[in-house]
C-alpha positions in Angstrom: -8.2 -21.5 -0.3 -10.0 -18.7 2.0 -10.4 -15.9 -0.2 -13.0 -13.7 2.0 -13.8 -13.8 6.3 -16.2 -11.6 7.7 -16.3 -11.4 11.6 -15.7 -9.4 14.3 -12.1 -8.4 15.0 -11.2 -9.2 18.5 -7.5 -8.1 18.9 -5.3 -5.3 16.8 -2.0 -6.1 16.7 0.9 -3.6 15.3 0.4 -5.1 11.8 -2.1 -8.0 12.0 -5.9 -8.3 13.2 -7.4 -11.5 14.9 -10.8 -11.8 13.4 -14.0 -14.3 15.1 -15.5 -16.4 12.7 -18.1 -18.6 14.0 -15.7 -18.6 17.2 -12.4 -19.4 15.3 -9.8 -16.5 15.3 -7.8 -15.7 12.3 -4.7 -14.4 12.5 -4.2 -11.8 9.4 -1.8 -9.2 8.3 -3.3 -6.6 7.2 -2.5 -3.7 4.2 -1.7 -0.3 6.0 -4.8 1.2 4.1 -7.0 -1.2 5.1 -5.4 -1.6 8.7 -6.5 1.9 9.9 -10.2 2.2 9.0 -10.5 -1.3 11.5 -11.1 -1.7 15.4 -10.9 -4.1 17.8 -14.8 -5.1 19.0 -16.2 -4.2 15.1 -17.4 -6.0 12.2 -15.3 -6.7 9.6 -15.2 -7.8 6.2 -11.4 -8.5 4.1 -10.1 -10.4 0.9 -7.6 -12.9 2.0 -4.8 -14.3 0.4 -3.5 -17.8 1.9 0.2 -17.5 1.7 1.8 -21.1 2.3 5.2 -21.2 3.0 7.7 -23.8 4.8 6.1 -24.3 8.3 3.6 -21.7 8.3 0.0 -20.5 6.8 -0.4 -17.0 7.0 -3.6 -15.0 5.9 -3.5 -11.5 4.4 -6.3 -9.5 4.3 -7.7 -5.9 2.3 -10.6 -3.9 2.9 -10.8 -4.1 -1.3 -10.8 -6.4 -4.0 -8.9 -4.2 -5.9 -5.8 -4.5 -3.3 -6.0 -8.1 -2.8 -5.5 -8.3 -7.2 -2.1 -5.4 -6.7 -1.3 -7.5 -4.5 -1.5 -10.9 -5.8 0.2 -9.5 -8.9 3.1 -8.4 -6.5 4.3 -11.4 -4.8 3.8 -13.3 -8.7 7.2 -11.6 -8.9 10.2 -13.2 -8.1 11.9 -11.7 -5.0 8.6 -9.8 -3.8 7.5 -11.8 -0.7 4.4 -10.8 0.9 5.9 -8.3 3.5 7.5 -6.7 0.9 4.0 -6.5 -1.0 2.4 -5.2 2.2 4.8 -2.6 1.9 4.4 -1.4 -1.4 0.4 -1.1 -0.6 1.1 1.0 2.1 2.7 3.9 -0.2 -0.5 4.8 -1.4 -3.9 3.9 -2.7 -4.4 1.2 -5.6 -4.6 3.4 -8.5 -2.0 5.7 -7.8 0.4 2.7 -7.8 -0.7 1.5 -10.7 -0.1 4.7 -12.2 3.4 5.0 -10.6 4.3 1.4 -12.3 2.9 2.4 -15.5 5.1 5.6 -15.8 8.1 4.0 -15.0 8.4 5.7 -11.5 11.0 3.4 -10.2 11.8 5.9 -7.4 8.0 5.5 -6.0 8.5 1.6 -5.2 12.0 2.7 -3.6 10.6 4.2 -0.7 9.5 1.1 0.8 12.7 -0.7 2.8 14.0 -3.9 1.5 12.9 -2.7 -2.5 16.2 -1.1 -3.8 16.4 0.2 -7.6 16.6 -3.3 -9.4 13.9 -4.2 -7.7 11.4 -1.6 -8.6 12.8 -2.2 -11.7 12.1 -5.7 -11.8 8.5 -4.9 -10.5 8.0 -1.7 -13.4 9.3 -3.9 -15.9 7.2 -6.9 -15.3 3.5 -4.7 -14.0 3.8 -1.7 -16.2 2.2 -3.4 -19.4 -0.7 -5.1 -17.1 -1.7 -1.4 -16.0 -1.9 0.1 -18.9 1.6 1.8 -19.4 0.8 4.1 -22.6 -2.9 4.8 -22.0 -4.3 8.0 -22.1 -4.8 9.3 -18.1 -1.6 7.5 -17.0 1.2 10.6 -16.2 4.3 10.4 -14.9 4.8 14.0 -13.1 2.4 14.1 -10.5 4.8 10.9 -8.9 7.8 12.7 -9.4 5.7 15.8 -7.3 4.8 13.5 -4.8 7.9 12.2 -4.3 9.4 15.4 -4.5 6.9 16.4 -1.2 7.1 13.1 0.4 11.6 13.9 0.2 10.9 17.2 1.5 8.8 16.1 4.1 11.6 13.7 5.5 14.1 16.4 5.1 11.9 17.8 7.7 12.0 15.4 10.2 9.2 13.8 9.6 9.5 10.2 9.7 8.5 8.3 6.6 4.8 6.7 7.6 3.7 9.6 9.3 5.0 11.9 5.6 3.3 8.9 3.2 0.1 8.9 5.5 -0.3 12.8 5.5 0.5 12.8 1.7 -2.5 10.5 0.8 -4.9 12.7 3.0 -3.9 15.7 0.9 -6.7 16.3 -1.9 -6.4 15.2 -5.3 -8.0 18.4 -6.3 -4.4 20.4 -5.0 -2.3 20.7 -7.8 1.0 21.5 -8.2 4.7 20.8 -6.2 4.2 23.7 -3.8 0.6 23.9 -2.9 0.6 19.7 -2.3 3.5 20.6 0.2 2.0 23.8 1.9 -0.8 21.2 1.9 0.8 18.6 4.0 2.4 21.1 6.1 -0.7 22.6 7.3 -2.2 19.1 7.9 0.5 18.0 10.3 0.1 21.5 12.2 2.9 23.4 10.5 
């Protein structure tokens, strides 16, 4: 199993990297979070995850441990394939997930295509005891607020990568439905 490459990335594809490794290139998909802080002629470090399937070996890669684990826990779910995984990371970062899962915030894991309602049940269901559901620190509403801004956002016109991706930007220390949004707004130029 490969579970770490370090090497310089040669190409950038639209969702994948090809990284040199002692003159070998790997192809790997790569988690949206992790997928924007690389460039093509830099040093690179990721987790990997060797996904075997019928025909085919395919490499995922994360900039953190901590991803690779959310994801991993992911695709142990029946029905959750590694796109759909890739996916789910994009949303937002690690923890908030984990918090979303824990609350019960089906309507979080909806936003990625190809998970409908039973299956972000499926994946609450089956994750929410792993992260803690019940622990002190895990709250529900400030999903439900970002969800709220990410809807408005699209209501806008925005399309949903460039509202997620503004969203994540927006401080943690900004509290509150309206100010998150006025937030955003004024990040994308508004």
């Amino acid at each position: 199993m490969i579970g770490h490459l370090e090497g310089k990335i040669i190409f950038k594809g639209e969702r994948h990297v090809i990284l040199d490794v002692g003159g070998a290139g790997y192809k790997i998909f790569v988690a949206a979070s992790s997928y924007k802080n690389l460039s093509a002629g830099e040093k690179a470090a990721l987790w990997t995850h060797l996904h075997v399937k019928e025909g085919a070996l395919e490499l995922y890669g994360f900039s953190h441990q901590s991803e690779l684990e959310f994801f991993e826990s992911l695709i142990s779910i029946s029905g959750i394939g590694p796109k759909s995984a890739l996916g789910v990371l994009s949303l937002a970062p690690v923890d908030s997930l984990k918090r979303a899962i824990s609350s019960g915030d089906t309507s979080y894991l909806t936003k990625v295509s190809g998970i409908g309602r039973k299956t972000a049940e499926k994946i609450v269901l089956e994750l929410k005891d792993k992260f803690g559901f019940g622990k002190v620190g895990y709250v529900g509403d400030e999903f439900k607020e970002d969800t709220d801004i990410l809807d408005a956002l699209l209501a806008l016109g925005y399309s949903q990568r460039e509202s997620r991706e503004i969203l994540q930007k927006v401080p943690a220390s900004v509290k509150g439905r309206e100010k998150r949004l006025k937030e955003a707004l004024k990040m994308l130029g508004k």
